[in-house]
N, C-alpha and C positions, 0 to 999 in steps of 0.2 A: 278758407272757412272751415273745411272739413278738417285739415290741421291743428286750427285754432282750440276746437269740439276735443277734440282726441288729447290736447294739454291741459286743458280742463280738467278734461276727465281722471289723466292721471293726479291733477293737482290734488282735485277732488279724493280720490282714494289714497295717496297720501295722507292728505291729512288724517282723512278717517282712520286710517290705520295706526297714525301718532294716536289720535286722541282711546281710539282702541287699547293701544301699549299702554299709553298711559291710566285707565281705566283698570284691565287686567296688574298692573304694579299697584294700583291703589288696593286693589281688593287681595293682594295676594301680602301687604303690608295689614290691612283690614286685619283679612283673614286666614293669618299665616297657623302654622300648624306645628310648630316645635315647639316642644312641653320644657317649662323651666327646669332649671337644675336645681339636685338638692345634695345638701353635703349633710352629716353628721355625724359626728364622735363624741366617745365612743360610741361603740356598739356592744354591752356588755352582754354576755349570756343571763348572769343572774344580778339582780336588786336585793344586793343587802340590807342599803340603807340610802341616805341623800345623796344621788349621784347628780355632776352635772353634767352637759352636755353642752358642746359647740353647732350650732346650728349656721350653715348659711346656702341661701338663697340664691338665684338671678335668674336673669330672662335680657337676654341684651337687644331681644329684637323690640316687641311691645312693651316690655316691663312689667313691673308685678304689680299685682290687686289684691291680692289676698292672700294671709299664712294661717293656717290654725295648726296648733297641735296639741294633740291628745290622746289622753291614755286610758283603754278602754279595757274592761274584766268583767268576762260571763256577763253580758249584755248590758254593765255601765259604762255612760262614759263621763269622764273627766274630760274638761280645758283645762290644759293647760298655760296653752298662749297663742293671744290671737290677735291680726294687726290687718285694716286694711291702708293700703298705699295708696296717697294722691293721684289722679293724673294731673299732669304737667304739660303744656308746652305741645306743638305740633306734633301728632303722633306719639302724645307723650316723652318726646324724647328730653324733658325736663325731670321726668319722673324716676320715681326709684327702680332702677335697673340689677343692683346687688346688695343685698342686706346680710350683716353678722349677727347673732346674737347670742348669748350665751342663757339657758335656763336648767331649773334644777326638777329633781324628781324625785320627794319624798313621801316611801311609802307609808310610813305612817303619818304623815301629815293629809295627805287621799286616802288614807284609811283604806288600804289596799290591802288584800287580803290573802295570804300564803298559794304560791301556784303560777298559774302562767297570766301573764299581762301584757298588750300590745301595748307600743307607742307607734302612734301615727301621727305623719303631719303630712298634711295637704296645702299646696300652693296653686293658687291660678293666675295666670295675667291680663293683660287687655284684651286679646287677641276679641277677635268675635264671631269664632266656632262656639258650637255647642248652646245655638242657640245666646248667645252674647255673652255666657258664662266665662268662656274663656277654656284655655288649655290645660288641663290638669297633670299636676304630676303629684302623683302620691307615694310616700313611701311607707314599710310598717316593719317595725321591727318587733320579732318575738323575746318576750324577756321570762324569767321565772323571776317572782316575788320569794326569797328565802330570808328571813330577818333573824331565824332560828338558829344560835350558836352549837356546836355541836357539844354531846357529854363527855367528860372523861376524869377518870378517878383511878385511884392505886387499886392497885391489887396486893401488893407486898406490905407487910405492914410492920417490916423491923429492916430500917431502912441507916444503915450507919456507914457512915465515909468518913476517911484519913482525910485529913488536908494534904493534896498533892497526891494524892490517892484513886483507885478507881472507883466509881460504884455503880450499882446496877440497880433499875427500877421496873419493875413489872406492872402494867396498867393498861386499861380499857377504855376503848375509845367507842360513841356510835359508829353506826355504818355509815354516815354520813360524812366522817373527816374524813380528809384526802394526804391529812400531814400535822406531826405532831414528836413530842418530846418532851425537854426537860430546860427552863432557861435556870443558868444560875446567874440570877445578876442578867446582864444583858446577853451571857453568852450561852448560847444556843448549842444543846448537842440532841439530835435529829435519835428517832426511833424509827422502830423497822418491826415489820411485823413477826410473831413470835414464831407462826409459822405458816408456810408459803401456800396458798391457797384458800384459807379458814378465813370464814367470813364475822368470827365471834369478838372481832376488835383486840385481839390482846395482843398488846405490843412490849416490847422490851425497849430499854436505853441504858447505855454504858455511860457515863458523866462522868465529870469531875468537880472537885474544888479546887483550885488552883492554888499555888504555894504562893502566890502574891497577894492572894485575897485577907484581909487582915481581920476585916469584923466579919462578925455571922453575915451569911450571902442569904438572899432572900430565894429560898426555892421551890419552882413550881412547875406542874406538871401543865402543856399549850396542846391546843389543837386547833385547825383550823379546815373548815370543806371548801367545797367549790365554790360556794358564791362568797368566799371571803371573810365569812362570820369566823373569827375565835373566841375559844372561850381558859380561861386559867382554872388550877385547882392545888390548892395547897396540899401536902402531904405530912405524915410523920417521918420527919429523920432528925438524925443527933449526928455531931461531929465532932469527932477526934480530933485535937488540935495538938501540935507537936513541934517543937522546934528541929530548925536542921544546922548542921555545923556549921564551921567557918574554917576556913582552910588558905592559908599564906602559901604563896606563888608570889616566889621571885625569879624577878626578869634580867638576865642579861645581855649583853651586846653581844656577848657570840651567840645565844640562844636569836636571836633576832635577825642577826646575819646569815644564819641557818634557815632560817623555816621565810625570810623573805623573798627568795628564788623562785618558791610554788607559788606566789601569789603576784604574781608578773604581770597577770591577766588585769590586776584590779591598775583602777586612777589612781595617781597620788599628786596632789601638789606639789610642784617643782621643788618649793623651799620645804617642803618634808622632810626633817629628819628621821633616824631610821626608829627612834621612839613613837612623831607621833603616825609612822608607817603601821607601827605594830597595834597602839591603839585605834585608829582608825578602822584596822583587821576585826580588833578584838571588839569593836560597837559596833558600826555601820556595815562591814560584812555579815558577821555574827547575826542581827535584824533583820536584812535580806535573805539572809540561809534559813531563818525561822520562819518568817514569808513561804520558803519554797516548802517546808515542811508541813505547814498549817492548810494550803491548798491544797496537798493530798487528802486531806478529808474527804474532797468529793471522789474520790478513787476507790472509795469503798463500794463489796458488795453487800448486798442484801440479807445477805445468806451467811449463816457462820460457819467458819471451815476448821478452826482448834476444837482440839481434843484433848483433854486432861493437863498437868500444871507444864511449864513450858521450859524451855533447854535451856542450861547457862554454861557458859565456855568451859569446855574441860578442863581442869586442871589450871583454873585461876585462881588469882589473888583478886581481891577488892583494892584499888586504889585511889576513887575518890566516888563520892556517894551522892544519890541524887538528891538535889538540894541544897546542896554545900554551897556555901557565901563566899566566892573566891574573892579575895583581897589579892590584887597583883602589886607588886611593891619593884620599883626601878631604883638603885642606892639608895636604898633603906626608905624610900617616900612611896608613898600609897599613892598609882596612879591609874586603878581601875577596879572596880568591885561589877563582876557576871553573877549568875546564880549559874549553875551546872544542871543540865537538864537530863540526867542519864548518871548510868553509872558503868566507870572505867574497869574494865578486866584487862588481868595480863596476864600471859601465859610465855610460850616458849615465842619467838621470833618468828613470823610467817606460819602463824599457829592455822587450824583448819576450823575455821568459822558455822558453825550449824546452824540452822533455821529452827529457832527456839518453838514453833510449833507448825502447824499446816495453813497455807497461805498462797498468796498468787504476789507476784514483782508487782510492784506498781513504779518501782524507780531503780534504775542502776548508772548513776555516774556520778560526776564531781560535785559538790558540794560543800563550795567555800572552803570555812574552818573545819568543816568535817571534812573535807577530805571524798575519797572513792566512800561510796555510802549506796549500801544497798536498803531499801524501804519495802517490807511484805504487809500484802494485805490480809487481815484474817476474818474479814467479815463484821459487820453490824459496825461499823468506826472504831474497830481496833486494829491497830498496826502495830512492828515493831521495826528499830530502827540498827543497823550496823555501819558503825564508821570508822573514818582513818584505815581501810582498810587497802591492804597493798595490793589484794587482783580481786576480781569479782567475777566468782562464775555462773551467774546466772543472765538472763535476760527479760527484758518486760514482755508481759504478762505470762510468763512462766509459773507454769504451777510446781508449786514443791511439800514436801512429806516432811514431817518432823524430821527434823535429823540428815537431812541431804545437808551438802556442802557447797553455801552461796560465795563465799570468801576463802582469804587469809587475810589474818591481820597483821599491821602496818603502822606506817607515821606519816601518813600523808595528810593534808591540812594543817591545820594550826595545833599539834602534837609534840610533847619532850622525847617523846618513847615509844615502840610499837606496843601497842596495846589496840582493844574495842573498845570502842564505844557504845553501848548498848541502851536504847530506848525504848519505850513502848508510849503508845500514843493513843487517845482516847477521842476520836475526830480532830484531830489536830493539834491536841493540847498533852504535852506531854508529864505524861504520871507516874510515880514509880513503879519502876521494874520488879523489882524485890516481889511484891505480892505475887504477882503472877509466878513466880519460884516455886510459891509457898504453894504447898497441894492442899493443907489446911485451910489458910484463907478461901480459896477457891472453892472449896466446898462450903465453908460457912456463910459465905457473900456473894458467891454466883449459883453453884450448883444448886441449892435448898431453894434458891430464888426460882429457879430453871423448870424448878419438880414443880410450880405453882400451874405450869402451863400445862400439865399432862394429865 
């Protein structure tokens, strides 16, 4: 009997103890305590204008009840978007568990007002803490309202460029751009401040017109701040328009059996003959070597390092001019028209190369159809360019002095003869050399521009 009493007993507290478990799991399902998750993108610092955002939700235990969000300034607030969720199903688990949505935010349609502006959104779910409100998860993200384009106008106000030419633009920007220049057309050439530390906005840009460009190029002065406002400004300029020559280049099969050996590196199609070897060199190399050239743009510094008109090979000849329309002709048929981007000097054979003015290496080695090719920086998106050259003595980011000795010239790349190759380059687009010769020009279109800053 007294056995009996004692298995009872523990039945008895068994059980109690399930229905206990089970009570304790109901309220800890009830009344669970992990706040939903919230995702959003972006997160932008400033509100130019209609941005949108990716919003998404969940809660996988209880599920959700409710989203709002909105965007509040100096004690208004804005809804934006507000949803509540079914319950569903045992414990809800029919109900919405993750939600995506995508909504926008325009300040002038909220008629928001320049400055800083929250966006908040709040989620809660079934749970039934807090009083049966549920678990909140709140998020807020700090924004600046900026809708304000920045200013910017010339300052130079006799603005004339060569076609294929350099020119230079001197102009004022608020203190609020962060970045700014000159587009011609679609292409971008970047300015830099006139000088290092001044907070008066006046900036310089070196540009070009390109020798490809055929009708008047639409030109204007961009800027743009930190929250992504730009604003444009026309300017005065006038453009020199000028033809450039043409110049016949014929090809033979020894000249081709010659200079095919340096370029061993490249692919050819099997059934290539050694013609269309050579053109192939002369486009699709050629292309990719103008590629590696035009990315040195971002190698420039800030700071301008030349100093008065710039060095041209000693005791050279001219022998082909930048610009020139080569017509290549293989038995008397025309089977490839380049433009020459540079201009050829020749001198004595492994002559001694000088750095046409003060600058830092930004490149020393091979270079397709150019050949050994050395690249110097001089500051603000000017470079100048030396190829086909037989040694190179400098190294990257070596700084050098007018007149030090980076090379000797050579025939290496796609070359008849040792000679240089000399270029200069304007952010990546290259302009004729010749001006920069001229101590004249440079004083009439850089230095008088230059005196505007001081």
């Amino acid at each position: 009997m007294h056995k009996r009493k004692k298995v009872k007993l523990s039945i008895t507290i068994f059980i109690g103890l399930i229905i206990l478990g089970l009570i304790f799991w109901l309220l800890s399902i009830i009344f669970e305590g992990e706040k939903p998750e919230t995702a959003i993108d972006p997160l932008p610092e400033f509100l130019a204008g209609s941005q949108d955002f990716k919003l998404t939700v969940s809660d996988m235990k209880r599920g959700l009840k409710n989203l709002k969000v909105l965007v509040t300034q100096e004690g208004r607030e804005v809804i934006i978007l507000e949803n509540d969720f079914p319950f569903s199903g045992l414990f809800n688990c029919d109900g919405i568990h993750k939600y995506e949505t995508i909504f926008s935010v325009d300040p002038a349609e909220l008629n928001l007002a320049q400055g800083r502006a929250d966006l908040i959104v709040q989620v809660w779910d079934y749970s039934r803490r807090r009083g049966g409100d549920g678990n909140l998860c709140l998020l807020q993200h700090r924004m600046v309202v900026d809708t304000v384009p920045p200013s910017i106008r010339a300052v130079s106000r006799q603005n004339y460029f060569n076609i294929g030419g350099t020119g230079l633009v001197v102009y004022r920007t608020s203190s609020d751009s962060i970045q700014s220049g000159v587009f011609v057309h679609d292409l971008f050439f970047p300015g830099f401040p006139a000088k290092e530390g001044t907070q008066d906005g006046i900036h310089i840009c070196y540009l070009s017109v390109p020798i490809n460009i055929k009708a008047k190029p639409d030109i204007s002065l961009w800027a743009k701040d930190r929250a992504g406002n730009s604003s444009k400004s026309g300017f005065y300029y006038n453009i020199r328009w000028k033809s450039f020559n043409s110049d016949r280049i014929n090809i033979t099969d020894r000249f081709i059996q010659r200079i095919l050996p340096y370029f061993s590196f490249y692919s050819f199609d099997p059934g290539d003959s050694d013609l269309d070897k050579f053109l192939k060199i002369n486009r699709e190399l050629r292309e990719e070597n103008a590629k590696v050239f035009y990315e040195l743009r971002n190698e420039t510094g800030p700071e301008r390092l030349w100093d008065g008109p710039w060095l041209r090979l000693k005791n050279a000849a001219n022998m082909a001019g930048f610009g020139d329309n080569r017509l290549y002709y293989y038995k008397n048929m025309e089977v490839d028209n380049q433009t020459h981007m540079g201009i050829d000097l020749a001198s004595l054979a492994n002559s001694e190369v000088q750095a046409a003015n003060n600058g830092r290496v930004i490149f020393a080695n091979r270079n397709g159809i150019y050949g050994l090719t050395v690249v110097l920086d001089h500051g603000q998106g000017l470079a100048s360019v030396y190829s086909h050259l037989s040694e190179m003595k400098v190294e990257i980011d070596q700084i050098v002095t007018k007149g030090d000795i980076i090379g000797l010239t050579g025939q290496t790349g796609l070359a008849g003869g040792d000679h240089l190759h000399f270029g200069v380059m304007v952010s990546g687009i290259f302009v004729n050399p010749a001006e920069w010769w001229d101590s004249h020009w440079i004083e009439d279109n850089i230095t008088r521009k230059l005196a505007l800053i001081d």
